[in-house]
C-alpha positions, -999 to +999 in steps of 0.1 A: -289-378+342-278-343+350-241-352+345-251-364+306-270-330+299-240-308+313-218-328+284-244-317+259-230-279+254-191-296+251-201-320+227-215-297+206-189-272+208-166-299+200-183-311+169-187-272+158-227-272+157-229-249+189-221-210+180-219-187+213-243-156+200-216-125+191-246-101+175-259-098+147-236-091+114-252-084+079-242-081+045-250-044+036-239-032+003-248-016-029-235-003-060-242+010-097-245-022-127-232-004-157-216-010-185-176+001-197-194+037-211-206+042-175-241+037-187-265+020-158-278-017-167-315-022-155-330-058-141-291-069-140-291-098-118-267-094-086-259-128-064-244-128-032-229-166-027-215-176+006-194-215+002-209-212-035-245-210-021-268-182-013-267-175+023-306-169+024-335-151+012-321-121+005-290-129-017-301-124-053-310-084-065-323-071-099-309-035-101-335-011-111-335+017-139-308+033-127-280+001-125-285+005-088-289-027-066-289-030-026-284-060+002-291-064+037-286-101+042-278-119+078-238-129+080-217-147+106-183-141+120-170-167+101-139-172+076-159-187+044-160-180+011-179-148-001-187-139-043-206-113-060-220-126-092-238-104-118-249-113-149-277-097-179-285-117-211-256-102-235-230-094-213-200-110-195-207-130-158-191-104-136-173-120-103-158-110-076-140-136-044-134-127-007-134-135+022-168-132+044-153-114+075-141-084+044-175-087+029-189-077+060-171-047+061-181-042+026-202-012+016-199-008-019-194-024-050-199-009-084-198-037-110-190-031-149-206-055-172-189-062-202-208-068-236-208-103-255-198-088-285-190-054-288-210-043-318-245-051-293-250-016-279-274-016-246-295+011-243-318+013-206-356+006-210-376+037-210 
């Protein structure tokens, strides 16, 4: 009976379901939503997507009056597939690909939304 529970830690090494703890890592970035004139877009809505999913509870953002938008989400040490999606009615999806161990490291990202047609003008609420 011991001898069975010993194999439990190697087999689930082996199938990749056991992860030795290395700390915590987070996603912590911000940036400005704005638009090519530099002007800030409010309620834009930013995604972080980790494998094309979001990674938890804290992965979607509306950016306030300002354009500006903030995330503090868990990460892992891992080599997966990291995007930054924005989008706001009228304007062009906005996305950027990396790697997850670079987003990591990333601090900021200011993202420029481009309009749907270029005669809508956007003008901030208030």
């Amino acid at each position: 009976m011991i001898r069975r529970l010993a194999l439990i830690p190697v087999l689930l090494a082996a199938s990749g379901c056991f992860f030795l703890p290395y700390g915590d890592v987070f996603y912590s970035f911000g940036g400005i939503v704005s638009d090519p004139a530099g002007r800030p877009i409010a309620e834009a809505k930013v995604e972080i997507l980790l494998d094309g999913k979001h990674p938890g509870e804290l992965s979607v953002a509306l950016t306030d009056a300002e354009g500006k938008y903030l995330f503090f989400e868990r990460a892992c040490k891992c080599d997966r597939d990291f995007e930054v999606v924005a989008s706001k009615e009228g304007f062009e999806r906005y996305s950027k690909k990396m790697g997850s161990r670079a987003a990591a490291r990333l601090r900021r990202q200011d993202i420029v939304l481009k309009s749907l047609n270029d005669q809508i003008s956007y003008s901030p609420p208030g």
